[in-house]
C-alpha positions as a Markdown table, in Angstrom:
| # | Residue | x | y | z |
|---|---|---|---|---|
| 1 | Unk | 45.2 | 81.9 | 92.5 |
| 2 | Unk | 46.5 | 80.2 | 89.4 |
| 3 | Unk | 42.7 | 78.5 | 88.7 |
| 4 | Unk | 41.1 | 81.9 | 88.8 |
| 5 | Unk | 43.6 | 83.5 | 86.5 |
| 6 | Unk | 43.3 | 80.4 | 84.3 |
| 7 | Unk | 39.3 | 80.6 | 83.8 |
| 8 | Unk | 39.6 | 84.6 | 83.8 |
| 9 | Unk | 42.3 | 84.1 | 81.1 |
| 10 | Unk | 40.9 | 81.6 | 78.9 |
| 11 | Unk | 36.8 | 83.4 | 78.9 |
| 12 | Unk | 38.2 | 86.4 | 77.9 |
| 13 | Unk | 40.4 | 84.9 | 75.6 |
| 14 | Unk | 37.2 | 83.2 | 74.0 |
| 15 | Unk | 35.1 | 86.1 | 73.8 |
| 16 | Unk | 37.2 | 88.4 | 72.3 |
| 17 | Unk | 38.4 | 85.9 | 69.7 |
| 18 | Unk | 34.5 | 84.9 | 69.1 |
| 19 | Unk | 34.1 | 88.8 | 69.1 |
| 20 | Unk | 36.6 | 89.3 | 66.2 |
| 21 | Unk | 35.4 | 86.4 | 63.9 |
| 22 | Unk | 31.7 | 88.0 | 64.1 |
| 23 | Unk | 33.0 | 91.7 | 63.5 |
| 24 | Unk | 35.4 | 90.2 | 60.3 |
| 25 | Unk | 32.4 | 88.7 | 59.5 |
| 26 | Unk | 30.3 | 91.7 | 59.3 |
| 27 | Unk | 33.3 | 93.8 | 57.9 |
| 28 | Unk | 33.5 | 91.0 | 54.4 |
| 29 | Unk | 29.5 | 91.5 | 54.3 |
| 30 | Unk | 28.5 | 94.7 | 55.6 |
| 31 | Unk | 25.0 | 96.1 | 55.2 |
| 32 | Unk | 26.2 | 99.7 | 55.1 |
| 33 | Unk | 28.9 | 102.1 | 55.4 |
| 34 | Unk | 27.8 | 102.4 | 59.5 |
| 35 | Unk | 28.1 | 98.9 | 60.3 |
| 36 | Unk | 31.4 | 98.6 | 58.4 |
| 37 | Unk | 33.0 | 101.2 | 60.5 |
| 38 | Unk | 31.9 | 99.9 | 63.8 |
| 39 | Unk | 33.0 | 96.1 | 62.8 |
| 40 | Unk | 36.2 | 97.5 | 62.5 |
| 41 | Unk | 36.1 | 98.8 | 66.0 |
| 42 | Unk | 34.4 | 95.9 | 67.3 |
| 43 | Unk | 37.2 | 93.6 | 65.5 |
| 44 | Unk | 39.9 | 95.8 | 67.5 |
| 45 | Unk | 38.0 | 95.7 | 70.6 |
| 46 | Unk | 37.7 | 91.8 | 70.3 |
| 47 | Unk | 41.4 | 91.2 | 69.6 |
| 48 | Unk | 42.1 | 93.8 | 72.6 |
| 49 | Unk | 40.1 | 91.7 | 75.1 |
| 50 | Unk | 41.5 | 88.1 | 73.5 |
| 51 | Unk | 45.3 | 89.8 | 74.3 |
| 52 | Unk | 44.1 | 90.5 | 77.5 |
| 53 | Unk | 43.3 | 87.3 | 78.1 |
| 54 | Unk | 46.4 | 85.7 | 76.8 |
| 55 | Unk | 48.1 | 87.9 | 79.1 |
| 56 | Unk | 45.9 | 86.9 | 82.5 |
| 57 | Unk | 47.1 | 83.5 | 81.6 |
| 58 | Unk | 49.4 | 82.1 | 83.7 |
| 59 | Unk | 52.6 | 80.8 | 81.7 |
| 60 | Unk | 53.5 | 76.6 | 82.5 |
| 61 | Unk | 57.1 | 77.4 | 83.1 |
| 62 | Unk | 55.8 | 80.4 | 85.3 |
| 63 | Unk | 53.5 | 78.0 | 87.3 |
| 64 | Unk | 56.1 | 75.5 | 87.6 |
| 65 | Unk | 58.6 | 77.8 | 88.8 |
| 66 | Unk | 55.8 | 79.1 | 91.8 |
| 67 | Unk | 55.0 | 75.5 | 92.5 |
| 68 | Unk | 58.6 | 74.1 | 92.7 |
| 69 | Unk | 60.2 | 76.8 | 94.5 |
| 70 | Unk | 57.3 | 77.1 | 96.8 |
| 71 | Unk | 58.3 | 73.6 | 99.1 |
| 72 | Unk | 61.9 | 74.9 | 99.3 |
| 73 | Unk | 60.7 | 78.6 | 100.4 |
| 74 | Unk | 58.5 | 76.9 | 103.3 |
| 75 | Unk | 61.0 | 74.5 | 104.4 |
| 76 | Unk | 63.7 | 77.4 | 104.5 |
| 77 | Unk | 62.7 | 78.7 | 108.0 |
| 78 | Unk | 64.9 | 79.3 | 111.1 |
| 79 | Unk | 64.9 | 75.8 | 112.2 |
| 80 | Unk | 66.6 | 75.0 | 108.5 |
| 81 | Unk | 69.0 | 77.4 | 109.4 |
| 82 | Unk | 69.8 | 76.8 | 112.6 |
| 83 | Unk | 70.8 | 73.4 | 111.7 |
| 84 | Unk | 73.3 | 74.7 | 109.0 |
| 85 | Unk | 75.0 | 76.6 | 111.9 |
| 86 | Unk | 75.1 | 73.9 | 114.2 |
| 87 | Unk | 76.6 | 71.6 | 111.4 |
| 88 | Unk | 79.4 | 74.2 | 110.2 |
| 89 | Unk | 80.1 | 74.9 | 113.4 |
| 90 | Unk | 80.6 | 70.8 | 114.4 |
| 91 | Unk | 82.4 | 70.9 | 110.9 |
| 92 | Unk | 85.0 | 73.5 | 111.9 |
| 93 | Unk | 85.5 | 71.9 | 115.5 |
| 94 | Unk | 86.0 | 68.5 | 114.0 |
| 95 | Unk | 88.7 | 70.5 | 111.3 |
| 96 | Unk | 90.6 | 71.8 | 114.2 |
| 97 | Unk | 90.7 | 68.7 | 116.3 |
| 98 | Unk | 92.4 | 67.2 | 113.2 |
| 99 | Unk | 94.6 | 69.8 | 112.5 |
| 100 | Unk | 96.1 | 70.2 | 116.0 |
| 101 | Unk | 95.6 | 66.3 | 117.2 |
| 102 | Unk | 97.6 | 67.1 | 120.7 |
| 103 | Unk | 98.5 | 64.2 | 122.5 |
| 104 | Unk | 99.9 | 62.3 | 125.3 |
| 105 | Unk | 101.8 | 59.7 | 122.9 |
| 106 | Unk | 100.2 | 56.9 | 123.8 |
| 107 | Unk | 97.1 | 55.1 | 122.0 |
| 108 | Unk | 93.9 | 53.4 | 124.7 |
| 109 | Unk | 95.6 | 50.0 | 124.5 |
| 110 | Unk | 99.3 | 51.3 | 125.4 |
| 111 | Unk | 97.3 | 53.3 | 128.1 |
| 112 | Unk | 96.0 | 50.5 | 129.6 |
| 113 | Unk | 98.8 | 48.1 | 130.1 |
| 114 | Unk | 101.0 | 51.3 | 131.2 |
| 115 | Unk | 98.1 | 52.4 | 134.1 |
| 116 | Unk | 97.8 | 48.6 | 135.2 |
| 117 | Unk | 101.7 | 48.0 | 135.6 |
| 118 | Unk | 101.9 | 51.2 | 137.9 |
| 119 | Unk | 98.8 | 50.4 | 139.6 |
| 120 | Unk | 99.8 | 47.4 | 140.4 |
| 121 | Unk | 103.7 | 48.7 | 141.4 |
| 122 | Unk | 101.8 | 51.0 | 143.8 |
| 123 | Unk | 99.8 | 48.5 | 145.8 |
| 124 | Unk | 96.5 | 49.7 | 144.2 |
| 125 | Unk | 93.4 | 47.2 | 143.7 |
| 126 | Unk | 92.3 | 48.1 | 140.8 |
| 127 | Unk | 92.9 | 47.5 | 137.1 |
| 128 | Unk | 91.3 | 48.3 | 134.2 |
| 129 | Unk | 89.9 | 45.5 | 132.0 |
| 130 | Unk | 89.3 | 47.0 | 128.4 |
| 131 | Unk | 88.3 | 50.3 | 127.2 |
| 132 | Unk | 85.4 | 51.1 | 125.6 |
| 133 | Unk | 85.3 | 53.7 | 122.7 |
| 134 | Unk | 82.8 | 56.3 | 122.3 |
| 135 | Unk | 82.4 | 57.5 | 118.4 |
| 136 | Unk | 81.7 | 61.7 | 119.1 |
| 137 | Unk | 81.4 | 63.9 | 116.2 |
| 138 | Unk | 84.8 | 65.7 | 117.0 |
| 139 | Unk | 86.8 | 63.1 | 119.1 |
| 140 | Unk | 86.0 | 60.1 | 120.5 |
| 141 | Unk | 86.0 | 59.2 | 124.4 |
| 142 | Unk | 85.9 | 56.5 | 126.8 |
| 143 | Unk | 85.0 | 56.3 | 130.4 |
| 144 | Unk | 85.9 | 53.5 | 133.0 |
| 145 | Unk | 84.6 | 53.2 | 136.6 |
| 146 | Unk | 88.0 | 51.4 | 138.6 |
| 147 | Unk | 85.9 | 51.1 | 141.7 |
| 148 | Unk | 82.6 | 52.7 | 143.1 |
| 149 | Unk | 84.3 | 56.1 | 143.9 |
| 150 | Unk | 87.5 | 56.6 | 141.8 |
| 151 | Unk | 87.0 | 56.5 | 137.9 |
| 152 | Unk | 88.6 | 57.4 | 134.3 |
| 153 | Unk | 87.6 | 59.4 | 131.3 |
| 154 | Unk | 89.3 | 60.7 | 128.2 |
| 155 | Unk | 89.4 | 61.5 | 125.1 |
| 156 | Unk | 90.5 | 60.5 | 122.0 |
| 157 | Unk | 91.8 | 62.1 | 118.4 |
| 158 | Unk | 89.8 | 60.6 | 115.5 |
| 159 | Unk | 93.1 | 61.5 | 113.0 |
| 160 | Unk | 95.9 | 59.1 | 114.5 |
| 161 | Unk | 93.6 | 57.3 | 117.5 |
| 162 | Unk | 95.7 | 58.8 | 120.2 |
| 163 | Unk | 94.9 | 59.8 | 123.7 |
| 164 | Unk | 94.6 | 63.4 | 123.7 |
| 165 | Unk | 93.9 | 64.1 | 127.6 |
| 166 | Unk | 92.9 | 61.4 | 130.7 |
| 167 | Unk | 91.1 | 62.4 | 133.8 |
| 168 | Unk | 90.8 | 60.5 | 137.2 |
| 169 | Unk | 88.2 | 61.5 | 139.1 |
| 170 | Unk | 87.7 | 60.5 | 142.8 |
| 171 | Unk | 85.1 | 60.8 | 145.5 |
| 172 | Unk | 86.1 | 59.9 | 148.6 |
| 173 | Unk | 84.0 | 58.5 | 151.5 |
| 174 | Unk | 85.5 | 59.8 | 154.5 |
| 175 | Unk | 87.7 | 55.9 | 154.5 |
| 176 | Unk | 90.7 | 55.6 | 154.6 |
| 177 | Unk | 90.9 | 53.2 | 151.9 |
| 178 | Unk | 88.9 | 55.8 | 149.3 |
| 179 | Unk | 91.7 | 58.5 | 149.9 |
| 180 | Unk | 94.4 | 55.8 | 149.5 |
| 181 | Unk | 92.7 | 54.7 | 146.0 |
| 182 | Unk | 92.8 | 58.3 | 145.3 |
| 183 | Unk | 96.4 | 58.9 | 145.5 |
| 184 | Unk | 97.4 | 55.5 | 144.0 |
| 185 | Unk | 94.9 | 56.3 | 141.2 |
| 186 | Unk | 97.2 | 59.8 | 141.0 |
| 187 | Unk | 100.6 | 58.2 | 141.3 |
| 188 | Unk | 99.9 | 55.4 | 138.8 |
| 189 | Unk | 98.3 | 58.5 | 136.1 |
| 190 | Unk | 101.8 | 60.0 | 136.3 |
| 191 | Unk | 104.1 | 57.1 | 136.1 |
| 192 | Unk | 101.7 | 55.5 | 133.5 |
| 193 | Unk | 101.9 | 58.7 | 130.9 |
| 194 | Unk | 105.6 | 59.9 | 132.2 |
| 195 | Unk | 107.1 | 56.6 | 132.7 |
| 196 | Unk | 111.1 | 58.0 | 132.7 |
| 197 | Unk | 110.4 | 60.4 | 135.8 |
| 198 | Unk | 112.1 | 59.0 | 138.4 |
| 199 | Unk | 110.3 | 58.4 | 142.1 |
| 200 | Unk | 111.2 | 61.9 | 143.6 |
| 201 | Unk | 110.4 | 63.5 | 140.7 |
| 202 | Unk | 107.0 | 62.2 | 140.3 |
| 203 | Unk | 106.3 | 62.9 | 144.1 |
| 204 | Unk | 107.7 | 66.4 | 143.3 |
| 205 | Unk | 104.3 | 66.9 | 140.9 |
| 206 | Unk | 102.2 | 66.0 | 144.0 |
| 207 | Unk | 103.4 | 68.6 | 145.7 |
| 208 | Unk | 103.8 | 71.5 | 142.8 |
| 209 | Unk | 99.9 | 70.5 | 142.9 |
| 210 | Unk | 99.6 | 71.6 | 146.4 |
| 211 | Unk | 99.3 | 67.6 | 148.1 |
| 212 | Unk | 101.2 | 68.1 | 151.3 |
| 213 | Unk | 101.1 | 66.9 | 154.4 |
| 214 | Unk | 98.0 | 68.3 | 156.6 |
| 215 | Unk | 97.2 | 70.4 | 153.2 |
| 216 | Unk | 92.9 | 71.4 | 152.6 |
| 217 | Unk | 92.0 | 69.8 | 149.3 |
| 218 | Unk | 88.7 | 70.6 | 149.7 |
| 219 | Unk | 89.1 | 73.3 | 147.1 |
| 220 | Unk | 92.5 | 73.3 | 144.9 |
| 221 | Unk | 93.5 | 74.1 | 141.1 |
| 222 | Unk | 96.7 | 74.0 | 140.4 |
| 223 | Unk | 98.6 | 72.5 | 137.4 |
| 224 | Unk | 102.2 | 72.1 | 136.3 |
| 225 | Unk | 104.2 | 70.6 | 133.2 |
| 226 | Unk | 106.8 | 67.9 | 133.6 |
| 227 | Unk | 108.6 | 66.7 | 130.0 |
| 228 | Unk | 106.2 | 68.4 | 127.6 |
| 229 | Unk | 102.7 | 67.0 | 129.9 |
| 230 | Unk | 100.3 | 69.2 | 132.0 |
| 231 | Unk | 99.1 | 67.8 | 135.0 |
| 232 | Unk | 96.0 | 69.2 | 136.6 |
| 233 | Unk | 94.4 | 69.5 | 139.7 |
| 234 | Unk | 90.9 | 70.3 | 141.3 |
| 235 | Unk | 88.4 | 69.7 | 144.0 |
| 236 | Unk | 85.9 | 70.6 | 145.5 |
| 237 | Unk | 83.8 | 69.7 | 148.5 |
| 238 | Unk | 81.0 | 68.8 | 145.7 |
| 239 | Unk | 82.6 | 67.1 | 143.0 |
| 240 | Unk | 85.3 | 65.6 | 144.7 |
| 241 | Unk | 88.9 | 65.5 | 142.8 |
| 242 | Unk | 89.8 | 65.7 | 139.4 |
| 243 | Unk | 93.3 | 64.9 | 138.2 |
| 244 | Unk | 94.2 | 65.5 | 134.6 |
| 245 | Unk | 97.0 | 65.0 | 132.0 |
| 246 | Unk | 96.7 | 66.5 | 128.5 |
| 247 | Unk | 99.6 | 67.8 | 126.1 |
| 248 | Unk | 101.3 | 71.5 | 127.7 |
| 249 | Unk | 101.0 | 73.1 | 124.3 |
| 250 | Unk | 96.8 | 72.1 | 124.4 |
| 251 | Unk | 94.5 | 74.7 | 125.3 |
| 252 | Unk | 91.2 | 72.3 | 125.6 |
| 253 | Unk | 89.7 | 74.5 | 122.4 |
């Protein structure tokens, strides 16, 4: 579009200039009275069609302006925008996990040596070796498989590098051993995280949570708050349990 407007431009701009400078001619010199007059129309009508021209002309800083602002137009679309939503958005998640930072006052190493001292007070098999760290956007994690059916995940605030909630979640096989690991795995999660509960107390949690005697936990969510923590419980008959502790005042937002 610019090309045409250029060669448009510039021929009319060279005729009517060429136009005038024949008709100014003709005006200095003319053979009669006649041909004076219309060399004087003829030298308006050239300069008329020169500014014409001039005007078709497409301006540099015009063309750069068109040309420059034309790659940002096209790669402005929805995708563009889409991704300054999702970025805000991961912006103002990772503001609040900061601002809040709710936690279960421990960090993944004092987590650790805590869970393995009451595993191993309980009679339970299994220990956990190191943690592994995820880096996440918002907060970080780690996951940790204590045997082939009972494992840990949690997360982690980025602002201090403490625990904000730990999950145990178990599967059991229809053994005996795999519903013992279970409940070790839920004994040592409480005494690990609420280490100045005495014995009856922490069995007292088990219960609030609906693990009695002869009790279905085939489907169960329940959750209560001993000394500022929340512990929670559900199953399923597809996913098995899931036994939590987070911070009371946390909401999981």
């Amino acid at each position: 579009m610019h090309t045409f407007r250029w060669v448009i431009g510039i021929v009319l701009l060279i005729f009517g200039v060429l136009g005038s400078i024949g008709s100014i001619m003709a005006v200095i010199k003319p053979k009669n009275e006649q041909d004076k007059a219309n060399s004087k129309s003829a030298i308006i009508g050239g300069l008329v069609i020169a500014a014409i021209g001039w005007f078709i002309i497409p301006s540099s800083s015009s063309t750069a302006v068109e040309s420059t602002s034309s790659p940002s137009q096209q790669a402005a679309g929805p995708n563009s925008e889409t991704k300054d939503i999702k970025d805000k958005s991961t912006q103002n998640e990772k503001n609040d996990a900061e601002k809040t930072a709710y936690s279960i006052g421990m960090n993944p190493e004092q987590f650790k040596v805590s869970f393995n001292q009451q595993a191993q007070a309980f009679g339970a098999s299994f220990r956990i070796n190191s943690l592994e760290i995820d880096e996440g956007p918002v907060q970080n994690s780690f996951k940790y498989m204590l045997n082939d059916h009972l494992g840990l995940v949690g997360s982690i605030n980025k602002k201090d590098g403490s625990i904000r909630d730990v999950m145990l979640l178990g599967q059991g096989d229809g053994t005996l051993k795999s519903g013992l690991d279970i409940l070790g795995g839920m004994g040592a999660l409480i005494a690990a995280t609420n280490p100045s509960l005495p014995p009856e107390e922490r069995g007292q949690i088990l219960k609030d949570l609906g693990i009695t005697k002869g009790a279905d936990l085939s489907n169960v969510d329940k959750s209560t708050v001993r000394n500022g923590l929340k512990y929670t419980l559900s199953s399923s008959k597809d996913i098995g349990i899931m036994f939590g502790v987070s911070n009371a005042n946390d909401s999981g937002k």
